[in-house]
Backbone bond lengths (Angstrom), bond angles and torsions (degrees), N, CA, C in turn:
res aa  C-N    CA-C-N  psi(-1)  N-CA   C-N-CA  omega(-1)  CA-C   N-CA-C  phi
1 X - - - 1.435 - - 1.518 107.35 -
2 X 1.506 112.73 137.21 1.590 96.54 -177.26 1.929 90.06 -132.13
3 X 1.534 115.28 145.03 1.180 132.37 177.49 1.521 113.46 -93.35
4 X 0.432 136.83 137.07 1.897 129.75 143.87 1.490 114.32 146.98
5 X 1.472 132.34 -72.08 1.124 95.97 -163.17 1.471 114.14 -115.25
6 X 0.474 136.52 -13.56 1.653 133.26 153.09 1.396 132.11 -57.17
7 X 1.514 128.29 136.09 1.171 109.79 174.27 1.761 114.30 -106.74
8 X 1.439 98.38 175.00 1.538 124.31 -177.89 1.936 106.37 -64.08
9 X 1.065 123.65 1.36 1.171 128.25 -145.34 1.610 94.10 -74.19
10 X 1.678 99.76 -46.69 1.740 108.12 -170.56 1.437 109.35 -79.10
11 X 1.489 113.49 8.33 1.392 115.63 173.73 1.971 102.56 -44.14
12 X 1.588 100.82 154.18 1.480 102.47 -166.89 1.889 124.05 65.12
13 X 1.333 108.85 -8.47 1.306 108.68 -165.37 1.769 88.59 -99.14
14 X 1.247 132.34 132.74 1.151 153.02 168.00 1.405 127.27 -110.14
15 X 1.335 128.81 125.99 1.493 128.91 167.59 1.932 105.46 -112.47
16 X 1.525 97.18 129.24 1.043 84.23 159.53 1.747 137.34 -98.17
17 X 1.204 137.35 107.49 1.166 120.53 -172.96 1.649 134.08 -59.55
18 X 1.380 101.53 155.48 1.411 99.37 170.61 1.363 129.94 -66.81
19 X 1.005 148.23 142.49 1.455 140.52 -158.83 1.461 119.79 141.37
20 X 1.349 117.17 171.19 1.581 121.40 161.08 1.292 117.25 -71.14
21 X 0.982 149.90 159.40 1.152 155.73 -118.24 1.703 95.11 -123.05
22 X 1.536 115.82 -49.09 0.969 125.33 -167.87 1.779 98.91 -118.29
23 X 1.118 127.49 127.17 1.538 144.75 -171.77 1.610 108.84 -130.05
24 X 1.718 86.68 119.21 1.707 97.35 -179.83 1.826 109.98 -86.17
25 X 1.133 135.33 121.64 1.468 146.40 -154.72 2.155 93.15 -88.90
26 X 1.551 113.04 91.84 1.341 86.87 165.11 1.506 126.11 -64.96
27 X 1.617 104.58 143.53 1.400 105.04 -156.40 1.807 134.83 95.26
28 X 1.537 85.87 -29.98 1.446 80.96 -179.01 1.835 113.11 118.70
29 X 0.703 137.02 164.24 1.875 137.27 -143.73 1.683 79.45 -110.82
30 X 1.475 139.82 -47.05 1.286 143.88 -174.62 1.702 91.71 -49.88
31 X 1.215 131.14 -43.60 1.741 112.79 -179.88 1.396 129.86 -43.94
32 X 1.666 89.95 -41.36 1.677 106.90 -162.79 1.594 96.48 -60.40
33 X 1.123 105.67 -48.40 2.356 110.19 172.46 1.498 101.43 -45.71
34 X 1.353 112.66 -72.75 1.458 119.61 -167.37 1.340 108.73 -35.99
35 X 1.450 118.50 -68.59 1.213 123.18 172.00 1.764 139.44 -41.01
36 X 1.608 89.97 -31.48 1.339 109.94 162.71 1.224 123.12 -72.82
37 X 1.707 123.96 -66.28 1.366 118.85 149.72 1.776 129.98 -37.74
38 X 1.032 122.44 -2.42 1.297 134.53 179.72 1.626 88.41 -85.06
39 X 1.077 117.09 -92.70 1.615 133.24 -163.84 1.601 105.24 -45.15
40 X 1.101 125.50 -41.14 1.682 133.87 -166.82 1.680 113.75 -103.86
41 X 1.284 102.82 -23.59 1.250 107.20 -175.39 1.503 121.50 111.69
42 X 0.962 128.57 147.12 1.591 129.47 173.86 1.590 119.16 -82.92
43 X 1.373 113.50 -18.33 1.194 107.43 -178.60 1.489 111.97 -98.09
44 X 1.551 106.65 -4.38 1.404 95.09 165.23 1.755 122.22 -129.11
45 X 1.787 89.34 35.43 1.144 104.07 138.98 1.575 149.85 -107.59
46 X 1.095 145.06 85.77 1.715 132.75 -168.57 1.506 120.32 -77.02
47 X 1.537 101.55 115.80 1.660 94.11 164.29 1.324 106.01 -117.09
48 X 1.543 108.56 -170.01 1.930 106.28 173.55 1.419 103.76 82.77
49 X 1.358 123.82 22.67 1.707 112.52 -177.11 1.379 87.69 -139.91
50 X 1.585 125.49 133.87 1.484 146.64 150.18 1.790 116.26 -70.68
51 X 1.617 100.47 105.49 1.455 82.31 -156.61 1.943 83.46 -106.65
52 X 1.504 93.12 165.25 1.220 86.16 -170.76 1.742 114.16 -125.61
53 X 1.184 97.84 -1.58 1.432 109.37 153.51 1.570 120.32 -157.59
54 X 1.586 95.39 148.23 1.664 82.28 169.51 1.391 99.58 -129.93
55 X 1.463 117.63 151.62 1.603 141.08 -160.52 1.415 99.76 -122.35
56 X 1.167 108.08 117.53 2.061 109.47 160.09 1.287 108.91 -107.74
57 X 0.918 123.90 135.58 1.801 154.40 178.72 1.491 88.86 -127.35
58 X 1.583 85.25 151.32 1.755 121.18 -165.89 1.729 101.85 -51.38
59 X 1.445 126.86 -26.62 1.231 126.19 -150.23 1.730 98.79 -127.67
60 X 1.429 115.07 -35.87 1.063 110.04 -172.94 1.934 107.29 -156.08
61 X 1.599 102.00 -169.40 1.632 93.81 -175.53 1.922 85.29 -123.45
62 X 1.035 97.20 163.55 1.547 119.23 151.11 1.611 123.12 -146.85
63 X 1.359 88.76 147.27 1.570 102.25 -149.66 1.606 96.29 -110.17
64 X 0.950 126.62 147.03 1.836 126.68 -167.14 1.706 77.90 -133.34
65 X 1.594 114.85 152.53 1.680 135.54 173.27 1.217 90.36 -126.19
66 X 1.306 109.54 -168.13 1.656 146.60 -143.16 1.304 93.20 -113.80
67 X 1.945 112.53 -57.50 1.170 98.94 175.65 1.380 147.13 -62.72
68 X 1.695 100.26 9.50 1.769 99.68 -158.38 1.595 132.85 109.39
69 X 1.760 98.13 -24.45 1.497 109.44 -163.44 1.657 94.31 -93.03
70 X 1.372 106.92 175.24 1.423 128.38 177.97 1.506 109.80 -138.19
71 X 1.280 116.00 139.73 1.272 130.39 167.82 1.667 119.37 -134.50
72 X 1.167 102.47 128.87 1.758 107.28 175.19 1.339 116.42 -88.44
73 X 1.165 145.11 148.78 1.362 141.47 125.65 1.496 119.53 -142.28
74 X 1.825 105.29 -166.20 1.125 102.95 -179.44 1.550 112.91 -93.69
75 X 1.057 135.31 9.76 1.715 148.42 148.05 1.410 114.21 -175.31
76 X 1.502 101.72 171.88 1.343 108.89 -162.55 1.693 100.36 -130.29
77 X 1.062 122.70 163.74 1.575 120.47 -175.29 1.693 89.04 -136.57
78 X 1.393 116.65 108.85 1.816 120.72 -170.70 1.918 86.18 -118.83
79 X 1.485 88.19 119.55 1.532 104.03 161.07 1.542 106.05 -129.07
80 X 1.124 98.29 108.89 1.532 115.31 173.45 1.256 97.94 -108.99
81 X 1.835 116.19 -167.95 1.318 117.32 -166.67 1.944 94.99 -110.74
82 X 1.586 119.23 179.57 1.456 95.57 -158.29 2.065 68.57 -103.93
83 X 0.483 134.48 34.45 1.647 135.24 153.79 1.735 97.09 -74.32
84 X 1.804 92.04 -69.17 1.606 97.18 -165.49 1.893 121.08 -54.82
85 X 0.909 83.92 -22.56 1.636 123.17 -173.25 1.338 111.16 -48.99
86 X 1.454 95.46 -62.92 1.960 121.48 -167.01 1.654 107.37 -68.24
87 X 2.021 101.76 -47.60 1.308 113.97 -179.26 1.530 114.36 -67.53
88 X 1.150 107.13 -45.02 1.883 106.11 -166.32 1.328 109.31 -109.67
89 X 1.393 131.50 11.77 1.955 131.03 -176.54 1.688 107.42 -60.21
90 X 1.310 106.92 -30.38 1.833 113.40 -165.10 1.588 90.78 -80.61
91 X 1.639 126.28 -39.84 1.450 98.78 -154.43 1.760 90.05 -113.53
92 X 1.395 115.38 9.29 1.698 104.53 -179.90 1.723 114.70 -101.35
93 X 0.780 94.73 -4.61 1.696 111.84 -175.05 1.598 113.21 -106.78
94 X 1.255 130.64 94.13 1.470 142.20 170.49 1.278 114.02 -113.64
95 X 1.109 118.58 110.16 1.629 130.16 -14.65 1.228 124.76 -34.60
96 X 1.607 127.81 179.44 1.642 106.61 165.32 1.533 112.25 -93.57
97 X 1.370 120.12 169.98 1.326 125.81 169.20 1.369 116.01 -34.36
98 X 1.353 121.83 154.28 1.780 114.15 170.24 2.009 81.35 -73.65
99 X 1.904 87.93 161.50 1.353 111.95 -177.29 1.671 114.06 -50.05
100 X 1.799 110.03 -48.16 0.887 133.81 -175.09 1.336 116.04 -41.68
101 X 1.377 105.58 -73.19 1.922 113.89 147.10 1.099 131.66 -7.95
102 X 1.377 106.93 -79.40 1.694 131.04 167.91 1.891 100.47 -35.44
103 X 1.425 111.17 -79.14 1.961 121.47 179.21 1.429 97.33 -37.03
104 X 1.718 138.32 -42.46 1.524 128.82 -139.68 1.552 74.12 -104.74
105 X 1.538 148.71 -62.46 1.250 141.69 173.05 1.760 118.66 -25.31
106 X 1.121 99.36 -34.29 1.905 89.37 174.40 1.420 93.72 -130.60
107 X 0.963 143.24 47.00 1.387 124.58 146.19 1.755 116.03 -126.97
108 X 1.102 101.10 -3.10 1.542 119.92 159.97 1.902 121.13 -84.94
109 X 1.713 109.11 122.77 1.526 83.12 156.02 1.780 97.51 95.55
């Protein structure tokens, strides 16, 4: 989870990129973090937590885990798998997903 400078505002706002649909990570999908935590920092990144909902409010998100804990910020970047995706999108997302989302989540894949 990383805090700081961006806000929650474009929450719901989506781009889709150009590309293949499916992208092989040289190295492995663990870079794309590394690399991220590289540039932003590690401490204001969190991985290793099963979160089980995330909440957007007008100003910011909060993120609820598995374990119990809570974390605030001003957005969150959730890569789950599109398994996890399909099963839990209706009850992990508060608000819920735009509809659009929801239709491109099961009709893809």
């Amino acid at each position: 989870m990383v805090a700081g400078l961006w806000s929650a505002r474009q929450y719901g706002v989506y781009q889709d990129l150009p590309g293949p649909a499916n992208l092989k990570v040289p190295g492995g999908y663990a870079n794309v973090f590394a690399s991220l935590a590289e540039r932003i920092g590690p401490k204001r990144l969190l991985l290793g937590k099963m979160v089980t909902d995330v909440e957007h409010h007008y100003e910011d998100v909060l993120v609820r885990c598995a374990d119990g804990s809570e974390h605030q910020a001003d957005f969150v970047i959730v890569t789950v798998s599109l398994g996890r995706l399909k099963g839990y999108h209706r009850t992990m997302f508060k608000p819920p997903l735009p509809v659009r989302r929801n239709t491109y989540i099961h009709r893809h894949y």
